[in-house]
N, C-alpha and C positions, 0 to 999 in steps of 0.2 A: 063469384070466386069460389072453387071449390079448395074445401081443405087437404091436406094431406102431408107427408115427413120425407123425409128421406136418414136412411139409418144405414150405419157399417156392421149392422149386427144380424144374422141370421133370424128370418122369421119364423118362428114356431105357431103351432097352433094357439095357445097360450098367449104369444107375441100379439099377434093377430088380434085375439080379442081385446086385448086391452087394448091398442089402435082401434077398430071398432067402438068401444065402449068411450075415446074422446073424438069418435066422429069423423077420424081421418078417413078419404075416401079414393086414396092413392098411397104407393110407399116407393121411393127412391132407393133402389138398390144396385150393387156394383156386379158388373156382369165377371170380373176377374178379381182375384184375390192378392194382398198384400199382406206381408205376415207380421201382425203386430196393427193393422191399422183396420183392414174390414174383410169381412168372409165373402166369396163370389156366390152368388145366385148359384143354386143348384134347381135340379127338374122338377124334386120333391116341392121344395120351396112354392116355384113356381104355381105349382098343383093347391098348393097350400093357400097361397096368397089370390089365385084367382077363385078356386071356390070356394072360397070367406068373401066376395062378392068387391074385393080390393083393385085397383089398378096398380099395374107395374110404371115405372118410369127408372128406363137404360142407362147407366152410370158406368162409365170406364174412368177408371184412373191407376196409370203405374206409381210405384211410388216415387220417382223423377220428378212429376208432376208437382210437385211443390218447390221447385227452383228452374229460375228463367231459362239456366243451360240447358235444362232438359228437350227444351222446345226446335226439333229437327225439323227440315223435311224429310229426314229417315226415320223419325220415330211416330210421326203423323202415319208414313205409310206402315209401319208396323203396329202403331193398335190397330189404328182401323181393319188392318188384316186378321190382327186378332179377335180383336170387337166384333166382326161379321161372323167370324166362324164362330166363338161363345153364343152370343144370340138366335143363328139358326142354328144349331144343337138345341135349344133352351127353346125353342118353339113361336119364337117373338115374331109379330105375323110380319107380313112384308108392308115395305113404308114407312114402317113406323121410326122413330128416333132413337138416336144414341148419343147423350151426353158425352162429350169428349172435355175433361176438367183441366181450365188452366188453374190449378190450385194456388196463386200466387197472389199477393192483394195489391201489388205497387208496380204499377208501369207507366213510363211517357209512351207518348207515342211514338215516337223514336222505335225504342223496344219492342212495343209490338209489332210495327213493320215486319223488323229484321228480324225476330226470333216467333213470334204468337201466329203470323203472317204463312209463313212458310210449312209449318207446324200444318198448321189445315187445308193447306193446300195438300200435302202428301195425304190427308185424311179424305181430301176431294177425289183425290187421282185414283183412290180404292171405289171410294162410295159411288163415283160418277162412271163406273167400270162393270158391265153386267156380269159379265163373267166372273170380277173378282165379289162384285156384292148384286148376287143371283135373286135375294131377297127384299132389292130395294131399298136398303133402311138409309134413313134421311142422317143428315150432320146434326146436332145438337152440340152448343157450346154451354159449358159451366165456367164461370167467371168474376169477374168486376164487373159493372156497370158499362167500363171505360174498354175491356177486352170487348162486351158482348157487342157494344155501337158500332164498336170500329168493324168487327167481323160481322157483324150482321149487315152492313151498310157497305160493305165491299164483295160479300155474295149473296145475291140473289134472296131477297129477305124474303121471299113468300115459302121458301123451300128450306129456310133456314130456323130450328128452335135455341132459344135463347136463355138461358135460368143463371138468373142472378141473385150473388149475395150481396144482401143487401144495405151491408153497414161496410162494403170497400167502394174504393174514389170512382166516381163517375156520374155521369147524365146520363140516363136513358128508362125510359118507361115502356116500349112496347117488346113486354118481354112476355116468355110463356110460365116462366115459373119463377117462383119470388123466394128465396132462402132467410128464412128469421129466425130466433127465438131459440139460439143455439144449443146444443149437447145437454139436451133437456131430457130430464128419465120420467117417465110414464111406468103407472103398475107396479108389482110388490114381486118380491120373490121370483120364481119361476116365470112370472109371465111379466118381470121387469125386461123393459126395453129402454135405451138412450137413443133421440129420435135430435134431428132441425127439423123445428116446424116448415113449411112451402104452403105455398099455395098458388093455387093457377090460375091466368087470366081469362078472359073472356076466348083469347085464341087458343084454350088448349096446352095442356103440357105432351101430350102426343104419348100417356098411358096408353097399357093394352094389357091381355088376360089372354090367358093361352084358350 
């Protein structure tokens, strides 16, 4: 299991070290920006975080994304529209994954059928589209337990990455990335950071480095 965070805060060089200096050897960060909640990846960043010897790991979330209505199949195809084009600007190789966040902790299944369901399918209709996603990049789900089973168990699991938090409702263990130990600060001053611990399974969380 390797370590690593995921953070709404801009990596500095600063940042960086002191993640290095607790070992993280990944950083989860959001490819687009919400104001008030997390700063999007920029190029610099990028350049920052890959050569401080770190892996990247793809994070979209609008800020929708924390209540059930939000979940379309018009807004699936719109990040993922978005999401493709952010990441190849940003240099993210091809193949690789993009977390797409149902940030919500409480569903039947019922619900995710008809709302979680349709949601990734519009995020399919991009991803599974050469033209629209030129670079390949794979579906990645953030979630419940109970979101990730159901969606990884309904497409195509070998092509599917999975990261879960891991204190919301559900069974499921063969996940790529594991969410704990939440809005935890690391470091002092200038090179303070507030990080969730992850960490990744034997399958990979599907990091990359420009």
């Amino acid at each position: 299991m390797a370590l690593g965070c995921d953070t709404a805060t801009r990596v500095t060089a600063a940042r960086l070290k002191t993640l290095k200096d607790y070992k993280m050897t990944f950083v989860g960060r959001y490819l687009n920006r919400v104001e008030g909640a997390h700063d999007e990846l920029t190029t610099a960043e990028v350049d920052t975080i890959s050569d401080g010897g770190l892996f990247i790991v793809s994070i979209y979330e609008k800020n929708g994304a924390t209540k059930q209505d939000y979940f379309t199949n018009a807004n699936g195809v719109s990040d993922a529209t978005d999401a493709v084009k952010l990441a190849g600007n940003l240099g993210q190789p091809n193949g690789t994954p993009i977390y797409f966040t149902v940030d919500t902790r409480d569903w039947t299944t019922q619900e995710i059928k008809d709302k979680v369901v349709p949601y990734f399918q519009g995020v399919l209709s991009v991803l599974n589209n050469s033209s629209k996603n030129p670079h390949g990049y794979k579906m990645g789900i953030y979630g419940s337990r109970a979101v990730c089973s159901y969606i990884r168990g309904a497409y195509s699991a070998t092509e599917r990455y999975t990261f879960i938090v891991d204190s919301w409702p559900g069974t499921f263990d063969d996940w790529n990335l594991r969410q704990y130990k939440y809005n935890t600060d690391l470091g002092t001053d200038a090179a303070k950071i507030k990080v969730d611990y992850v960490e990744s399974s034997s399958n990979g969380g599907g990091g990359w480095k420009k």
